[in-house]
C-alpha positions as CSV (number, residue, x, y, z in Angstrom):
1,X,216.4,91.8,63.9
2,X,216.0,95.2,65.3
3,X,218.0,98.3,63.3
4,X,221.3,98.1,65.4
5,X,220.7,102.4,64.8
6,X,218.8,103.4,67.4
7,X,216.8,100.2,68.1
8,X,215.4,100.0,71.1
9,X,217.0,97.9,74.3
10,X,215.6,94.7,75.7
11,X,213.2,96.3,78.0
12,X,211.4,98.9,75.9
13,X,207.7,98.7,75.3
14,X,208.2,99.1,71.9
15,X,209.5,95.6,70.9
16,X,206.4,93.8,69.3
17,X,204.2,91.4,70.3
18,X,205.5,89.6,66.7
19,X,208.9,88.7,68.4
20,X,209.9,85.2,68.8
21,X,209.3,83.3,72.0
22,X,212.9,83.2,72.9
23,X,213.3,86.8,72.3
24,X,210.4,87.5,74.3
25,X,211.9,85.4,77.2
26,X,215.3,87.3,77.2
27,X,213.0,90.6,77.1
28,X,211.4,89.1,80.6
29,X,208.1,89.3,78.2
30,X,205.0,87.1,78.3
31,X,205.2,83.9,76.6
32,X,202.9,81.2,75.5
33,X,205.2,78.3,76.6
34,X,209.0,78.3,77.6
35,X,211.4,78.2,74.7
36,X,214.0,75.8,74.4
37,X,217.3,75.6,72.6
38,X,220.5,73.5,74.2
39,X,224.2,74.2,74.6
40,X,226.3,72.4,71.8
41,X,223.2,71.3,70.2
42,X,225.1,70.9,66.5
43,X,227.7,68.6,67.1
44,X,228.6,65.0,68.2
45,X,225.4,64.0,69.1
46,X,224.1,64.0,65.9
47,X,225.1,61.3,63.5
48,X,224.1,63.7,60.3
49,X,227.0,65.9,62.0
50,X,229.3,63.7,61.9
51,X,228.8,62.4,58.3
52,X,229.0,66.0,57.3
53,X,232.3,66.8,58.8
54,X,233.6,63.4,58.0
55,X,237.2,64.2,57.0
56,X,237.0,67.9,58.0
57,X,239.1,69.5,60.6
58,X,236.9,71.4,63.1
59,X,238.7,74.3,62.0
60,X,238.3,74.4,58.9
61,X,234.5,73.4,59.1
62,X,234.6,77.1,60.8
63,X,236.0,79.0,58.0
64,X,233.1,76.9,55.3
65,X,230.1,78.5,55.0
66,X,228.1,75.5,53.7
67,X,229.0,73.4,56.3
68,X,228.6,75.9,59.3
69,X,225.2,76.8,57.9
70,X,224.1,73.2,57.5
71,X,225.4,72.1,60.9
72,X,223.9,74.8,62.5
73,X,220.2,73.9,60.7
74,X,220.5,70.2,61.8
75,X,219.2,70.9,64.9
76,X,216.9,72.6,64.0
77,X,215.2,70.6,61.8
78,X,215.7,67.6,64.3
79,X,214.3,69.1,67.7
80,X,212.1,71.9,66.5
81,X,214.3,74.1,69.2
82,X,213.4,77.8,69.5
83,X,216.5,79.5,68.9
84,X,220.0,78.2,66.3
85,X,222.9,78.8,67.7
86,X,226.2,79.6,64.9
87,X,228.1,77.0,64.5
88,X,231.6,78.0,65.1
89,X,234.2,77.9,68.1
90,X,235.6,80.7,70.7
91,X,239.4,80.4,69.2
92,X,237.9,81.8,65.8
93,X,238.9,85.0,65.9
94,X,242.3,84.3,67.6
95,X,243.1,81.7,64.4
96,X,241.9,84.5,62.3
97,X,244.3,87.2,63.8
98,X,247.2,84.8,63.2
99,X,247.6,83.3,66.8
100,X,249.2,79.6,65.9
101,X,246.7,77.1,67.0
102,X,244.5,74.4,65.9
103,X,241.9,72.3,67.7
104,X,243.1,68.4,68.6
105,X,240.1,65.8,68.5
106,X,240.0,64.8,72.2
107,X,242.3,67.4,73.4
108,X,241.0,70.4,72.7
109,X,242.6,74.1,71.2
110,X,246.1,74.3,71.3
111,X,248.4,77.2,71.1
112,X,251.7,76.7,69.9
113,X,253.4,79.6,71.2
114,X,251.7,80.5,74.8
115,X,251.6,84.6,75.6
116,X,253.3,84.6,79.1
117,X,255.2,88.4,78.6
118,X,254.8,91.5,76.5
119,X,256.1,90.4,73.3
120,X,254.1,87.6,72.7
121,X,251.3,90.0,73.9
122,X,252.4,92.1,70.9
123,X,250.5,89.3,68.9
124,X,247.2,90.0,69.5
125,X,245.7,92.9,67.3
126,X,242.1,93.7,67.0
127,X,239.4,91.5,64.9
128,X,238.0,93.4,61.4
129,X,235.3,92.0,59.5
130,X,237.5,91.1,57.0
131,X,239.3,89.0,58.7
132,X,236.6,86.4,59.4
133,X,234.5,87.2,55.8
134,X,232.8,83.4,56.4
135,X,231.2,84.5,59.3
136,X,229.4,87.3,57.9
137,X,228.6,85.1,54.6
138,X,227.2,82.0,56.9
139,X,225.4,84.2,59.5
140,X,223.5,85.9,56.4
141,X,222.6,82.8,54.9
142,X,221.3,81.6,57.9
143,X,219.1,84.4,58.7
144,X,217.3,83.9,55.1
145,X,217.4,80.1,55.7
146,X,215.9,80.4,59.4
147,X,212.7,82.9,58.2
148,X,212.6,84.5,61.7
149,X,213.8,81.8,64.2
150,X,216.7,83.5,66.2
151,X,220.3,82.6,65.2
152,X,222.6,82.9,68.2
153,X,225.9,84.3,68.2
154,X,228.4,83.8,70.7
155,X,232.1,84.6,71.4
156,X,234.5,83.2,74.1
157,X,234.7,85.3,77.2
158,X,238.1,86.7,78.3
159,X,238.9,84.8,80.9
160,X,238.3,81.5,78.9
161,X,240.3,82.5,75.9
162,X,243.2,84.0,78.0
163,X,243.6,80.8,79.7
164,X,243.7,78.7,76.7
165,X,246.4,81.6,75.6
166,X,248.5,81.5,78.7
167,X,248.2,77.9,79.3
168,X,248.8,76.8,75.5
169,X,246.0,74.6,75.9
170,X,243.0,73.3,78.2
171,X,244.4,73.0,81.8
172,X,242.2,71.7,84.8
173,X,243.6,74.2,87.6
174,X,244.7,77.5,85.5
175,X,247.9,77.2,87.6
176,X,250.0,79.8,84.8
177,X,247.0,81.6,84.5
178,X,246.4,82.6,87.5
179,X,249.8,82.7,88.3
180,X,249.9,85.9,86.1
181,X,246.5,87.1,87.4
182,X,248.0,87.6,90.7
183,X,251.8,88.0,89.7
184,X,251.6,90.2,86.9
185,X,248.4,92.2,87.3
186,X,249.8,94.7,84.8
187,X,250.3,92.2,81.9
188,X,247.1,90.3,83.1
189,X,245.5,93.8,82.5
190,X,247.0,94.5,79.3
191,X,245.9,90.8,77.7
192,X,242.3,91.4,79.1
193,X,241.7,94.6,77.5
194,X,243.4,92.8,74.0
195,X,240.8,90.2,74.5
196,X,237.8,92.3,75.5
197,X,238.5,94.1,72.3
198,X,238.4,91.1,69.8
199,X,235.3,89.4,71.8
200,X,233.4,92.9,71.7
201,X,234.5,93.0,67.9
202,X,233.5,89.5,67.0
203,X,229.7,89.8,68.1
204,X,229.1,93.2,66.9
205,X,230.1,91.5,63.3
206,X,227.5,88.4,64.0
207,X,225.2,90.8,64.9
208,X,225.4,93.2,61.7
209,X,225.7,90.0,59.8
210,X,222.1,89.1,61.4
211,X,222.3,87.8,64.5
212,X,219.5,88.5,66.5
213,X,220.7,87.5,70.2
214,X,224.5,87.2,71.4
215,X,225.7,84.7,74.0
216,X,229.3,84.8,75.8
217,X,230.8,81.7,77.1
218,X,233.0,82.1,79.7
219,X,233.1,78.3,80.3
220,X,236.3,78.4,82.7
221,X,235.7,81.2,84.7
222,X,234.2,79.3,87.6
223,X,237.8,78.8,88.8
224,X,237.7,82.2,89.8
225,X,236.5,83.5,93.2
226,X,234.5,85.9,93.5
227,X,236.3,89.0,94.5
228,X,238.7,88.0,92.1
229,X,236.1,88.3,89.4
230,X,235.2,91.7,90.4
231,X,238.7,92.7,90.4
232,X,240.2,90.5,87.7
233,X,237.6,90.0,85.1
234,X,234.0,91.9,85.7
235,X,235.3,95.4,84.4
236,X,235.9,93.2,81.2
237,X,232.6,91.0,80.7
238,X,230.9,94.6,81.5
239,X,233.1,96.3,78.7
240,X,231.6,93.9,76.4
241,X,228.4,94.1,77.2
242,X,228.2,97.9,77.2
243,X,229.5,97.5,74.1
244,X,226.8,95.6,72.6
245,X,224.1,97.7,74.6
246,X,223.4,99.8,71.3
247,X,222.4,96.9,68.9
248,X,219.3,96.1,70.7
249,X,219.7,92.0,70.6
250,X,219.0,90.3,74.4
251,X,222.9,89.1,75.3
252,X,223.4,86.5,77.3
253,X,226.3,85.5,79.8
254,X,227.5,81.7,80.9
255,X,230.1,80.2,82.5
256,X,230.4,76.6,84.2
257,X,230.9,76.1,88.2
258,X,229.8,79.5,88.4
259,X,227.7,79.1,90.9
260,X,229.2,81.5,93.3
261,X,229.9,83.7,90.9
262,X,226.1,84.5,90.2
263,X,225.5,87.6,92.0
264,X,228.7,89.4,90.0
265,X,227.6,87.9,86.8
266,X,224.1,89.7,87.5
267,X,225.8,92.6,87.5
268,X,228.4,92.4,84.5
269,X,225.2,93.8,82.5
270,X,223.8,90.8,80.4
271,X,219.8,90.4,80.0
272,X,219.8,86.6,80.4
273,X,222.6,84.8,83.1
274,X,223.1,81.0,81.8
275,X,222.9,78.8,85.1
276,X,224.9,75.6,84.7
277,X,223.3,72.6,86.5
278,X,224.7,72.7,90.1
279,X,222.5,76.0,91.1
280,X,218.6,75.1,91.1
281,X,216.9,77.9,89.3
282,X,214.8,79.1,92.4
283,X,218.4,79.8,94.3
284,X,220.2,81.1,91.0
285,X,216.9,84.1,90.8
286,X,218.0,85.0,94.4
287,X,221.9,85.1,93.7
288,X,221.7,87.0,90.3
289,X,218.9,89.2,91.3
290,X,216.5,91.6,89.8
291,X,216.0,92.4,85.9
292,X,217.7,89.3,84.4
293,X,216.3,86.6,82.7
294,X,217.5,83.0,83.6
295,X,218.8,80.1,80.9
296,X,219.2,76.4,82.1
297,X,219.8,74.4,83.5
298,X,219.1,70.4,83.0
299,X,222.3,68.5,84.2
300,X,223.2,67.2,80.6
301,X,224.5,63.8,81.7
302,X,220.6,63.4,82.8
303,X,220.0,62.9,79.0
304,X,221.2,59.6,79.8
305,X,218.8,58.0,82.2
306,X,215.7,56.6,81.5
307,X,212.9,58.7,80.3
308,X,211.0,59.0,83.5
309,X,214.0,60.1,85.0
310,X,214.1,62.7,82.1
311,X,210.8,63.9,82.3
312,X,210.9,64.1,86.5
313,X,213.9,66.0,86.3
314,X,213.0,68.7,83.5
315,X,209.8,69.3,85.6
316,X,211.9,70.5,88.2
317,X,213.8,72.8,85.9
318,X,210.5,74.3,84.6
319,X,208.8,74.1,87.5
320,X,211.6,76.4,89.5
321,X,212.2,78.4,86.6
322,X,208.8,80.0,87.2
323,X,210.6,82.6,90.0
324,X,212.7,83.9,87.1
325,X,211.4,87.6,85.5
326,X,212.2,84.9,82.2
327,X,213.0,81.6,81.6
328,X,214.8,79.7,79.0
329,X,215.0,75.8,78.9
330,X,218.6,74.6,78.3
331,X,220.8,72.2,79.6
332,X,223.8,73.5,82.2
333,X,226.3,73.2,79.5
334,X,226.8,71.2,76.5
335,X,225.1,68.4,75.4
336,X,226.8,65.3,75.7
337,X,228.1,63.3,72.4
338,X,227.1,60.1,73.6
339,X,223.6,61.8,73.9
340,X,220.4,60.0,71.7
341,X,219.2,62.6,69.9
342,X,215.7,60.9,70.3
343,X,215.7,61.7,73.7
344,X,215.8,65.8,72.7
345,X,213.6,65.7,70.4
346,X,211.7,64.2,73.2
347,X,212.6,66.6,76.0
348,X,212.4,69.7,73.6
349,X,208.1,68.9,72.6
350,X,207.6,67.9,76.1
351,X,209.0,71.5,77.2
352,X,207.0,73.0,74.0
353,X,203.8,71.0,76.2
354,X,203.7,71.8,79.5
355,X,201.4,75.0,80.8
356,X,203.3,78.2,81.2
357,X,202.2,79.9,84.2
């Protein structure tokens, strides 16, 4: 990792010609072959996962820095991917500021007390480093485990984590959440800066930890139209990363059904704009624009057809992915638990195979 103290941004000629391939892929840099790495890779796919947290609340697997450094090396060693990403989850830093919630197998995070005025609001104080010390210690550890393979780390966009706030839990149409985007604008306001803050926070500590590239899931934020997002949430995505502009690691922005949202995100500042799978990667170059590499964007639920099927598809991925300034294989969000991890390892080496152009 670069010295977050004057290192050099993602375009400078200075980065070297040592960096690895996914690095050099957010940096829109030549590379040998197209690097790979998947969405959700660590996790219920894997039945060496689910031994390991056999009996361990998600949660709690979080705050252990064995577990979270094992889980995130499982992958790894299984697919020979190009990049880890850090095992953890988006409410983190919320549980670790005090918000009451916990993470319900099949449901999802659940907040006991929903912020829906400015008391509860009141709540939400800024992230320290000391409040989430097992991050630092697992990212660390990773670092010296990985011996230069990227770790990613990532944080929950604002949008996502106000509507889990809001809402008390997942919800399918955001109906209270939007409710107060357009109702309440001034609260809205007040709970997006509060989030901004603790986002921004959370991947500047992953970074000084050792993380050398961020990623920010905004998974809900398709919901949004788009001049919503320019007047509800892209002065908050761009607050973060500006924010991260001076440590020098390629950040990356995602969201699901964001399709129409493309052109916006392009401009929120990321290096790297995650495509989910409904936008082919010729058409998502055109929407996001110049100067931003592209990450995607394999529907995941392909994983489940025959091989052939697979390999066709993938082909198509790689072979439109060639408009992008920079390409990165992944899938167009996460992988699937009733996924056969053969068929990555598969996928991943016949990525690693086929001629760059």
């Amino acid at each position: 990792m670069t010295d977050p103290a004057g290192s050099p941004g993602v375009d400078s000629e200075n980065d070297s010609e040592n960096d690895a391939v996914f690095l050099r892929a957010c940096r829109r840099q030549p590379v040998p072959y197209t690097p790979v790495w998947y969405m959700r890779q660590a996790g219920r796919s894997l039945p060496e996962y689910r031994k390991v947290r056999e009996g361990t609340a998600m949660l709690e697997a979080c705050a252990r820095p064995d577990l979270v450094v094992e889980i995130t090396l499982q992958p790894v060693r299984r697919y020979g991917v190009d990049a880890a990403i850090f095992f953890s989850d988006i409410v983190v830093p919320l549980k670790a500021i005090g918000v009451d919630l916990d993470i319900k197998p099949g449901v999802g995070p659940v907040v006991a007390e929903p912020i829906r005025d400015v008391t509860a609001l009141q709540r939400l104080r800024p992230v320290e480093p000391d409040d989430v010390p097992y991050v630092t210690e697992a990212v660390r550890a990773l670092v010296g485990e990985l011996a230069g393979l990227p770790l990613i780390g990532f944080a929950g966009g604002p949008f996502t984590l106000s509507s889990y706030l809001i809402e008390g839990g997942p919800s399918k149409n955001h109906d209270r959440t939007k409710a107060m985007m357009y109702g309440e604008p001034g609260l809205w306001h007040a709970l997006m800066e509060r989030l901004t803050a603790i986002t921004l926070e959370s991947l500047r500590i992953q970074v000084a930890a050792g993380a050398s590239a961020v990623q920010l899931f905004d998974s809900w934020v398709g919901a949004v139209a788009p001049d919503d997002y320019r007047t509800y949430v892209l002065p908050y995505t761009s607050q973060i990363f500006t924010g991260l502009a001076d440590l020098g690691v390629p950040r990356i922005h995602f969201g699901v059904g964001t399709g129409e949202l493309l052109r916006v995100m392009g401009e929120a500042g990321a290096d790297v704009v995650g495509v989910d799978w409904r936008v082919p990667l010729d058409e998502a170059a055109l929407r996001v624009g110049a100067g931003k590499a592209l990450q995607g964007n394999l529907d995941p639920a392909i994983l489940l057809a025959p091989w052939d099927v697979v390999e066709r598809r993938a082909d198509d991925v790689l072979e439109r992915g060639r408009v992008a300034e920079g390409h990165i294989f992944n899938l167009g969000h996460g992988v699937l638990p009733t996924t056969d991890p053969d068929q990555l390892k598969r996928l991943t080496d016949h990525v690693h195979a086929t001629p760059h152009a």
